[in-house]
C-alpha positions as CSV (number, residue, x, y, z in Angstrom):
1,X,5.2,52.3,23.2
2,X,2.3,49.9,24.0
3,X,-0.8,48.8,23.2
4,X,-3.4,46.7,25.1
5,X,-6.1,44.5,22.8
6,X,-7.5,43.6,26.1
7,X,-7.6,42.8,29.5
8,X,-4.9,40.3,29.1
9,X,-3.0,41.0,26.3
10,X,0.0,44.1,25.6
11,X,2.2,44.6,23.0
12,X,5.3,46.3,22.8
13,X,5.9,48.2,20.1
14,X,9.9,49.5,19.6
15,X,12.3,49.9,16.9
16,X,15.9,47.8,16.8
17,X,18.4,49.1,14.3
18,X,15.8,51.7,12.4
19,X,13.4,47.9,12.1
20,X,10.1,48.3,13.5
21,X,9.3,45.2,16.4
22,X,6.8,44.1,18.7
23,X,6.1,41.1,21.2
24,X,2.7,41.1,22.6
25,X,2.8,39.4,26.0
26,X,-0.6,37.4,27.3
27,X,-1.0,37.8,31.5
28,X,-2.8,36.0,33.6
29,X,-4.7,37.3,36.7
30,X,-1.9,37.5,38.9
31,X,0.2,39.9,36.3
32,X,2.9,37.0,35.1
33,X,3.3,36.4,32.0
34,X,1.9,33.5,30.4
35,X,2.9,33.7,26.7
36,X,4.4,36.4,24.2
37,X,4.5,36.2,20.3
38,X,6.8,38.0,18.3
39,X,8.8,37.8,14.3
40,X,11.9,36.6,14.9
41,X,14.9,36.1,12.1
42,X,15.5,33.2,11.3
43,X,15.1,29.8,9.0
44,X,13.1,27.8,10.7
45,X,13.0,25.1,7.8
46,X,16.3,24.9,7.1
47,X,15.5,25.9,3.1
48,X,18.5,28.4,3.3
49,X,15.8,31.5,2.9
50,X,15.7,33.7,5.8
51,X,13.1,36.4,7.0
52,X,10.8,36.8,9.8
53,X,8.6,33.8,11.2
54,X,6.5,33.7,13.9
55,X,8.1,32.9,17.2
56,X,7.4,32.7,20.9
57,X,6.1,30.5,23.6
58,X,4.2,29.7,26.5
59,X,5.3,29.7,30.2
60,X,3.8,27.0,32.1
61,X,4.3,27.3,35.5
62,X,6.4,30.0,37.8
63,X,8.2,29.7,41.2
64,X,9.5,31.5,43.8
65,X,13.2,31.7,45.1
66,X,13.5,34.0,48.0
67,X,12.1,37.3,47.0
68,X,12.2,36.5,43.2
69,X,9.6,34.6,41.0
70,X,10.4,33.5,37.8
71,X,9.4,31.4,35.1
72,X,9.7,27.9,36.1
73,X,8.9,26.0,33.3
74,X,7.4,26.4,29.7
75,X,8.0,25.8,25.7
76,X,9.4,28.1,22.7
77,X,10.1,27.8,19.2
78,X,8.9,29.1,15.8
79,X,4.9,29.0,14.6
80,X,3.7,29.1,18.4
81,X,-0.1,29.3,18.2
82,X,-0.4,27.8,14.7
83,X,-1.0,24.3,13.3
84,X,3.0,24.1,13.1
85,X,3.7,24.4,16.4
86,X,4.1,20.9,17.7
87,X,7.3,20.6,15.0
88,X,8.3,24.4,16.0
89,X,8.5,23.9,19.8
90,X,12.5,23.2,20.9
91,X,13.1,24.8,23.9
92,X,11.2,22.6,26.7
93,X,12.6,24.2,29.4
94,X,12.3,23.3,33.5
95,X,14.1,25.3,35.8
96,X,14.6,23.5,39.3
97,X,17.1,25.6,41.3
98,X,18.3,29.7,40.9
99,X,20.9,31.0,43.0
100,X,21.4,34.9,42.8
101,X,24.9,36.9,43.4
């Protein structure tokens, strides 16, 4: 199930294993996604204490192979959107060719 808290922003509400989840997805004008938020499981300190923490990312820029556009470059890690992010961010990712079977 969704919900919308605006014109740009859903979230996906679904269960995984009897857990309630969600992800809520920001969209631009052209209807791509340009960042989603979600708890994820993990230890993002490396304390050795696991539980839910704030994960996601932002997709910078997309591009188009053939008929299919995908995300061409952006960032994700743990505490997106916070004052932590700049030390949560630690996938900086760039994709420069896709090739489709």
């Amino acid at each position: 199930m969704g919900t919308s808290e605006g014109p740009d922003t859903a979230t996906y509400h679904y269960d995984l294993d009897g857990l309630p989840q969600s992800v809520t997805y920001r969209i631009d004008r052209l209807g791509q996604v340009t960042s989603l938020v979600l708890d994820r499981w993990g230890d993002p300190d490396g304390t050795g204490t696991w539980a839910r923490h704030r994960f996601g990312g932002h997709i910078t820029a997309y591009r188009r192979w053939g008929d299919v556009l995908l995300p061409a470059s952006g960032l994700i890690g743990w505490d997106v959107d916070t004052e932590r992010w700049p030390q949560g961010a630690f996938f900086d990712f760039s994709v420069t060719d896709a090739r489709f079977c």
